[in-house]
N, C-alpha and C positions, 0 to 999 in steps of 0.2 A: 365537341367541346370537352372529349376528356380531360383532365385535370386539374380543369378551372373552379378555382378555391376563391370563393365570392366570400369568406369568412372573414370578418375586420379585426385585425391587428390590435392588441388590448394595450391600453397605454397605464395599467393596474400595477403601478410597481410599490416595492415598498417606500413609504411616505422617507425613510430612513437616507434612504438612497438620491432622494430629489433634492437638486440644488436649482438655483438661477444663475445662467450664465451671465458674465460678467466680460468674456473676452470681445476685444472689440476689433478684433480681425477678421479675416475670413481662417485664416491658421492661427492657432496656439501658438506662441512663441518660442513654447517649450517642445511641441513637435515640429517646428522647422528648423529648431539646430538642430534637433535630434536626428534629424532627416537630409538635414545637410552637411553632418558629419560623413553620415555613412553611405551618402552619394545616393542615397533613395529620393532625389526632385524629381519628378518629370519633366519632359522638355516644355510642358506648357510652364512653368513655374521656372523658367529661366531666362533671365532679361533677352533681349536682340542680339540678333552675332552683331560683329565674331565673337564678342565676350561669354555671350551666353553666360553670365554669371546666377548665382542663386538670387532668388529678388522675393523677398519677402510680400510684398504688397499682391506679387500674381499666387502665391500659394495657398492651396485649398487643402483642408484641411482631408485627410482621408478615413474611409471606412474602416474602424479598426473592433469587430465581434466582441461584445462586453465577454469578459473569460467567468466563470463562476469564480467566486470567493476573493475577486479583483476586487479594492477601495473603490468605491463610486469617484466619478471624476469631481474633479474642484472645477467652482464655478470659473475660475482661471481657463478653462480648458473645454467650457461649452459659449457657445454663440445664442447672445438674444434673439428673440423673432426680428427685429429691424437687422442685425446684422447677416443673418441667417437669407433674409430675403435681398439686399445687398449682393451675397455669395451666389443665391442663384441664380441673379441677371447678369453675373460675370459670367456664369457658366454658361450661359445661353451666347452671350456675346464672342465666346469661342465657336459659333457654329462654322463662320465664315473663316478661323486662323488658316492661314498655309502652312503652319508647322505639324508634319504627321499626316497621315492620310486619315478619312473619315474615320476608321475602326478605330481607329486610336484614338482619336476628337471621345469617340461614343462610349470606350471602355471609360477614360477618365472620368470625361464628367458624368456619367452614371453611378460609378465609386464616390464619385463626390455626392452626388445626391442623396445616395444612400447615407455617407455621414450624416448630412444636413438631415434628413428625416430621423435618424438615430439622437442627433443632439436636441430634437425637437421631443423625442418620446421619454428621454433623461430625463424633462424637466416637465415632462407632461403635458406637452404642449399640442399632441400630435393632433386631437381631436377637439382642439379649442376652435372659436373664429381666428384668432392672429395668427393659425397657418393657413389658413385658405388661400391667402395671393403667393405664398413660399408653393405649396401643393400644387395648385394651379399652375402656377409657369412651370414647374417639373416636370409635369404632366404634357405643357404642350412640346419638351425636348423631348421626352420620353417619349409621346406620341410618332413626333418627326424621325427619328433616330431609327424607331422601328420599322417606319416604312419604308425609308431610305437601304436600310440594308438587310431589310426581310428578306431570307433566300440566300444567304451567303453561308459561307462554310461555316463551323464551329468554331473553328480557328482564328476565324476575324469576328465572328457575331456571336454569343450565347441567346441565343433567342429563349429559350429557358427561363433563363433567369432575368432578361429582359420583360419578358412577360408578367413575373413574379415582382417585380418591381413597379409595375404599371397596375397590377391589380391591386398591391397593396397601399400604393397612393394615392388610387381611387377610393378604398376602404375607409383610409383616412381621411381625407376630401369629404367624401359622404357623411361621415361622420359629424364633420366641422360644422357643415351644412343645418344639419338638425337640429347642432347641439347654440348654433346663431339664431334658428328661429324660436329655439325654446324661450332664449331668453333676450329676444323679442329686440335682438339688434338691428339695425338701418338697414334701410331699401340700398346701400351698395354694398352691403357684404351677401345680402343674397337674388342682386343682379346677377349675377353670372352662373347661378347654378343650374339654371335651365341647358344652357351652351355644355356644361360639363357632365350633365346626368344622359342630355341625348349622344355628348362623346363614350360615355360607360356604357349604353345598349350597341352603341353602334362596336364596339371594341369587343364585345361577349356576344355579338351577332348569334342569334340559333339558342340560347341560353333560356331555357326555361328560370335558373333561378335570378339573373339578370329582367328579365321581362317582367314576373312578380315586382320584383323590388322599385323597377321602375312603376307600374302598375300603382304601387302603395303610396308613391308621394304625393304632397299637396295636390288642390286641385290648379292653382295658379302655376305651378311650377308643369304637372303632366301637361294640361294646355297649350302651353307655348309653342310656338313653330318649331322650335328645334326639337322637342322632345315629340310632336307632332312626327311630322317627318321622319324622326331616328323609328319610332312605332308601325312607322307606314312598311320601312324597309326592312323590319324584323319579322313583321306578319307578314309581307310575303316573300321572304327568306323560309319560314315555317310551312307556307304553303306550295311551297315549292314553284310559285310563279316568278320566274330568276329573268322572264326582260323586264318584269316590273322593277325588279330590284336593282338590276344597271341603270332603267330609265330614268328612278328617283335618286340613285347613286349620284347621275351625272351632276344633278341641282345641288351637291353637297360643297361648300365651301373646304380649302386647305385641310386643316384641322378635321374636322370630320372625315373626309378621303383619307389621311392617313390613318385615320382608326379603324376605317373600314377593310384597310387599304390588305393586314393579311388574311383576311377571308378570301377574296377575289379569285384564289385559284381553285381552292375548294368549289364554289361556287360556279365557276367554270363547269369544270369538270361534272357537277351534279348536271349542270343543264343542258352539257353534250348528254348526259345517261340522257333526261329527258327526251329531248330531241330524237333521240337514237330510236328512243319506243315509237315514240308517237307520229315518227315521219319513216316509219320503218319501211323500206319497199326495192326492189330492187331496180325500178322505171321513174323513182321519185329522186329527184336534183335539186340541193338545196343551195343557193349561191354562198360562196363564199363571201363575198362582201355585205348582204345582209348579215351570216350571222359576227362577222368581224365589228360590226356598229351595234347588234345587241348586246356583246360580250365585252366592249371596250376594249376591242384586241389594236395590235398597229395595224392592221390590213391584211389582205387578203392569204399572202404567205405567212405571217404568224398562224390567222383563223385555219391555214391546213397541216403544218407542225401541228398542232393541238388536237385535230381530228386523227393525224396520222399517228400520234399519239397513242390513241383509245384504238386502236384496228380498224379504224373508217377509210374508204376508202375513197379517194378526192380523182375527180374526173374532172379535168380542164379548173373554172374555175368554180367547179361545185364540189357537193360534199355527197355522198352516197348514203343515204342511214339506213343503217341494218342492225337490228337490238342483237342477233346473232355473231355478231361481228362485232360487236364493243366488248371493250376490254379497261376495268379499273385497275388503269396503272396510272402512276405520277402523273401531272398535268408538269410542263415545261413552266418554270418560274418566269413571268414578263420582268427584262428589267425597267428599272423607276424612271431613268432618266427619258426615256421616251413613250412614255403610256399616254396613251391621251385622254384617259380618264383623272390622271393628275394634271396633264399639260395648263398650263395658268391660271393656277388656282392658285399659288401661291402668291404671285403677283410682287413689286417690289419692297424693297425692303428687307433686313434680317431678320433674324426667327426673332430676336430680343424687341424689334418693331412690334412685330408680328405678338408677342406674347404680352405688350404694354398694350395693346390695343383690348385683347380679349379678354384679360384677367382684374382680379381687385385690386386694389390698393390698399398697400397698411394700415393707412392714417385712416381709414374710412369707418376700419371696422372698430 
């Protein structure tokens, strides 16, 4: 869990500098001429061929790094919480476009997210309750996004900075969360924070300070099945019991699997080490197709890539284990589309389906 920075994002800005937005677009109007002067649209932000023209109504507004000694923006030029949440069920609603291939789908609308959280911390909004349903559905893109193309090059994915994106909107999520029960708002702004706090152990898997912090929430919220369940598969993640960990993996709904979803090779890989010591022998045969259903591998040719992997030595359709003979190199990346620990968990519908169902609503809170 190197470099995971569980520290929440400060929304302390000068009182000088905050305005209330007033634009009622998803773009400022003044940054999409500006944008369409100089031919900087993206193709998601251009009407249907053949015109492909600029179209103001698909344009999201983008990430643009406050500069020091910049004029704070006019509320002309920030998005309310209703409009803000608005923006990011358009964004979600691109899961399924055919324009662009997924990397591209994923660079966007994650540049756009980050706006939307940036116009949200202008106005200090970040850690109020009326971001929780903007957060929340960001979260469950961000989640999806990540799993989908965990394991690709640099080139197509910044997993980095994806990462850092996802920790720092759980920061603020968490935040929101507190800052709703302080002051003692509705049983539907803090329905859903059980489903989001067991998504944040299961997403920092192995994390000691992830564990605390869940550990320290109410007692109504640790209780709950999801937080329940995410506890089951972090304790023995730490205890190094990994078919417990596939086995209650398997029971994990969409959402949750993808949060899990880039630990999975690491986790592997620990529990061939395991496996390696403890069934060490050189007369001892371990089938391949048991440990392909512990590991949530596709079958029995993946489950021996994966041991041929580590220097194991695969006889017909078993595995040979010899602690002498294992070797910690890379585990082979499973790809997504045919894992059968994701296989129909998603079930029909769009991710924007998908993220009305899980998350709050504006009006509520």
């Amino acid at each position: 869990m190197g470099g995971l920075d569980l520290a929440e994002e400060s929304d302390d800005a000068d009182p000088s500098t905050l305005a209330v937005g007033t634009c009622p677009g998803m773009c400022p109007a003044s940054e999409f001429d500006r944008r369409r002067r100089q031919r900087r649209l993206h193709r998601l932000e251009l009407g249907p061929p053949p015109s492909c023209q600029p179209d103001a109504s698909l344009a999201v507004k983008e990430y643009s790094r406050p500069a020091a000694g910049k004029p704070p923006p006019c509320p002309q030029e920030l998005r309310p919480p209703s409009v803000l949440l608005d923006t990011v069920r358009h964004l979600l609603s691109l899961d399924g476009n055919a324009k662009g291939d997924e990397a591209e789908r994923c660079a966007f609308v994650t540049d756009r997210l980050r706006a939307v959280r940036l116009d949200l911390t202008l106005q200090r909004l970040t850690g109020r309750p009326c971001a929780i349903p903007i957060l929340e559905r960001a979260l469950v893109f961000l989640l999806h996004a990540g799993c989908r193309l965990h394991g690709q090059p640099d080139a197509r994915f910044d997993a980095h900075l994806h990462r850092e994106q996802v920790q720092e909107s759980f920061a603020a999520l968490r935040r929101a969360y507190r800052e709703g029960q302080a002051k003692g708002q509705g049983v539907a702004a803090i329905a859903t924070e059980p489903r989001f706090q067991a998504l944040f152990l299961l997403y920092n898997l192995g994390s000691p300070a992830a564990l605390r912090q869940v550990l320290l929430l109410p007692k109504g919220t640790r209780t709950s099945p999801e937080v329940i369940l995410a506890l089951a598969i972090h304790w023995a993640f730490l205890e190094r019991n990994f078919a417990r960990v596939f086995r209650l993996a398997r029971a994990l709904p969409y959402l949750p699997s993808c949060a899990l979803w880039p630990h999975l090779v690491g986790a592997r890989r620990q529990a061939l080490a395991v496996l390696s010591h403890g069934f060490s022998s050189r007369n001892c045969r371990y089938p391949l197709a048991r440990l392909a259903r512990m590991l949530a591998l596709g079958g029995v040719e993946e489950a021996a890539q994966l041991c041929r992997a580590h220097g194991l030595t695969v006889v017909d359709d078993s595995v040979v284990f010899q602690k002498g003979a294992w070797k910690d190199s890379a585990s082979p990346e499973h790809p997504w589309p045919c894992c059968p620990f994701m296989e129909g968990k998603r079930g029909k519908g769009t991710l924007l389906d998908l993220a009305e169902r899980l998350c709050s609503e504006l009006g509520t809170l």
